[in-house]
C-alpha positions, 0 to 999 in steps of 0.5 A: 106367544110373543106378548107372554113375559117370561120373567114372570111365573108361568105357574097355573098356580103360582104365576097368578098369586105371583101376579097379584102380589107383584100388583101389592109391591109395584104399589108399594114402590110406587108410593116410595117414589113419589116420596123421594125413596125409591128403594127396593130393601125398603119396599120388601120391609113394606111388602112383608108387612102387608103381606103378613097382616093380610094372613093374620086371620090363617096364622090366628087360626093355626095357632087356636088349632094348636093350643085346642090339639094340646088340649085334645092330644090326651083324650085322642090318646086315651082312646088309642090306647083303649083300643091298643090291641084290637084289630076287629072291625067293630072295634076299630068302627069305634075308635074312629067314631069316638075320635070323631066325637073328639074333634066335633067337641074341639071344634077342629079338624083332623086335617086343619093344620094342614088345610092352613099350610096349604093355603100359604104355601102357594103365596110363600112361593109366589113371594120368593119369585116376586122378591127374586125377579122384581123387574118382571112385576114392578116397572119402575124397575124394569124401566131402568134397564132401557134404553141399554137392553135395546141398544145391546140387542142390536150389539151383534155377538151380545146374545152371546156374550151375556150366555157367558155370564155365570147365571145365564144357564138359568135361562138357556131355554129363553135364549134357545126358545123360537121366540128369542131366535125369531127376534120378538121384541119383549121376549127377547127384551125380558131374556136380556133384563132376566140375565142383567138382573142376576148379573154381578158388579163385575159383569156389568162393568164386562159390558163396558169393556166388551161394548165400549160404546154402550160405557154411557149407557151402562153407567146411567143404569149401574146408577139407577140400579145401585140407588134402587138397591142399596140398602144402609151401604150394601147392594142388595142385588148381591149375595153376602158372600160375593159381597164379602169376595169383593170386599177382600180383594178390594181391601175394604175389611168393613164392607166384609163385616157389613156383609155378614149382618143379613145372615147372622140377623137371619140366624137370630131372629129365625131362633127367637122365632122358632122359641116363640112358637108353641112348645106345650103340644110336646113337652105335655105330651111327651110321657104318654106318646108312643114310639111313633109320636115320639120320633116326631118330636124328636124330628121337630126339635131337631129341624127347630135346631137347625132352622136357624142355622139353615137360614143363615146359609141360605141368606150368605149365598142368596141375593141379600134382597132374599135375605132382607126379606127373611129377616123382615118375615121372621121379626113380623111373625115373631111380633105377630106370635107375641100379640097372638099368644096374647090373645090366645091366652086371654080366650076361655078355652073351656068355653069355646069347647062347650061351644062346639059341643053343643054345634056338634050335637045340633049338627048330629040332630039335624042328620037324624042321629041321637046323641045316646045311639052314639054314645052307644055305638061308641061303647057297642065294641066291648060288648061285641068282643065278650059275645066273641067267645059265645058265638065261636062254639056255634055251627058256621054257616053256609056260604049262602046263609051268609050272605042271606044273613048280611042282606037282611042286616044291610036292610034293617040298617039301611031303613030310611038311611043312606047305606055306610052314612051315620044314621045306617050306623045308629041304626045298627046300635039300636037293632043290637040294643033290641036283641041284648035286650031280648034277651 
């Protein structure tokens, strides 16, 4: 337990995305400094760069996903509504068949976007917990808190004194923890670096005041610190809006106004944004969706009105290296969505399309079923409901006539197939061909 750094995330799957992306930024600030440029806004630019180029490849396939789902949401529809109001079990074994049929021949996934998202979900949290506490995977950084971490542990009454800081309930289990009470050296090093990371201007110069003997010390830190955070004048390592309180009391009206660059640039560019991102799913669509589909709608236009202004909020109270990071994402995604749409636009859609068709039909051939036993099935419901009305006026059977009726079915349908698969299915189209034929 002692060699565990707790300044990192201890996720089972955050933690090693985190791990490794922290290897990507310690990279990158490694380069920047032995240039002369040591600086941590710049490095976040960098790192988002790279991390947006590295999931190209998933953003390329989300926004295929979308442009066939425009295409594909009126056929899904028109299958909907022919099977609006019948709950039979024959008729709904149809319409998902025939849906089925639908995505084989776009080549998607009824759970394609999904799968995207789940994928980048892990690394966008991983990113945050990387740019939130950059001492804790880039060293060079953590290297700038020694020797005042060591020296202010040995400071009896420290402990305490940095739990009277206004961040320092974030860590209370570190500090309560046996580890830290015990005295291991890089547990309690990481507590107090974890605290001093979080802490503002004004604390730090607190530890002066509190500590006069460490006034040195401290003042070599603030310096490294200040050089590895400022970012075209501001401290990134602040919120906006501690930057802005001090600003005022300190009658430095400019820095005030600096202050608010972050968030309203995060506001903008998060709205150029959300306009780039495909609109035609909802706009085609809206004249034919049902009531369910069109509160959906209703619920994504209004979350894309206020994701610019939720943005904004967040980037005023969060540190402003947070806020960077947010600007810089959404001006990569936004080049990212041009040069995409681009590329979209120049594909052959139609092609692609005739494309999956023909794997889906190799595909079904392979599993031994017919595209004409589908077709069959597909259209087999209609049939089934006239003869409804026919069958009602026959005797019911007995209980053991029933069940006698439903193993001899369950034979014929299962010959040479496995029972519920697609070949047991086609089986069926052809016995109820057979007997219509018969007839």
């Amino acid at each position: 337990m002692s060699n565990i750094l707790l300044t990192q995330d201890p996720g089972k799957i955050i933690g090693p995305v985190a791990k490794v992306l922290g290897y990507i930024m310690e990279g990158i600030f490694y380069v920047l400094d032995k240039i002369g440029i040591p600086n941590i806004g710049l490095a976040i630019i960098l790192f988002t760069i790279v991390i947006y180029l590295l999931l190209m490849p998933l953003t390329i396939k989300q926004q295929k996903f979308s442009k066939l789902s425009a295409k594909m949401n009126p056929e899904l529809q028109a299958i909907q509504n022919k099977y609006k109001n019948r709950k039979d079990n024959d008729s709904m074994m149809a319409m998902n068949m025939e849906t089925k049929a639908v995505y084989a021949k776009y080549g998607v996934s009824p759970s394609g976007s999904c799968i995207q998202l789940l994928i980048q979900m892990p690394i966008l949290f991983a990113l945050y917990r990387v740019i939130y506490n950059m001492p804790a995977y880039v060293g060079k950084i953590k290297e700038a808190f020694f020797p005042l971490v060591d020296k202010l542990i040995a400071q009896e009454g420290s402990a305490e004194f940095l739990q009277s800081f206004s961040n320092a309930n974030m860590y209370a289990k570190q500090f309560a923890n046996e580890n830290f009470t015990s005295g291991v050296t890089t547990y309690v090093q990481n507590t107090y670096i974890d605290v001093l990371n979080k802490a503002s201007t004004t604390e730090w110069l607190s530890i002066k005041e509190h500590f006069s003997a460490l006034a040195g010390d401290v003042d070599h830190t603030l310096e490294l610190l200040n050089q590895y955070n400022n970012f075209l004048g501001l401290n990134i390592a602040n919120s906006p809006s501690y930057t802005m309180k001090e600003a005022f009391s300190t009658g430095s009206y400019l820095m005030a106004v600096a202050a608010l660059i972050i968030p309203i640039l995060s506001a903008v560019t998060q709205w150029i944004n959300v306009k780039l991102m495909p609109q035609q799913t909802a706009q085609q669509d809206s004249k034919n969706a049902n009531d369910t589909q069109a509160a959906m709608m209703q619920s994504m236009k209004t979350m894309n009105m206020m994701m610019p202004i939720m943005s904004a909020f967040f980037c005023f109270t969060l540190p402003a290296g947070m806020g960077l990071y947010w600007v810089a994402g959404a001006v990569v995604r936004s080049v990212q969505q041009v040069l995409i749409n681009k590329h979209i636009d120049k594909m052959d859609l139609d092609e692609v399309i005739k494309k999956n068709e023909a794997k889906a039909k190799k595909k079904m051939e392979k599993a031994g079923i017919k595209a004409e036993q589908m077709a069959a099935y597909a259209n087999m419901n209609t049939k089934k409901v006239s003869s409804v009305s026919k069958n009602a006026s026959r005797p019911s059977m007995t209980r053991e006539e029933r069940e006698e009726s439903i193993r001899k079915s369950t034979e014929y349908y299962n010959q040479n197939a496995k029972p519920g698969s697609m070949m047991s299915k086609a089986n069926m189209v052809k016995q109820y061909n057979e007997k219509n034929n018969k007839k």
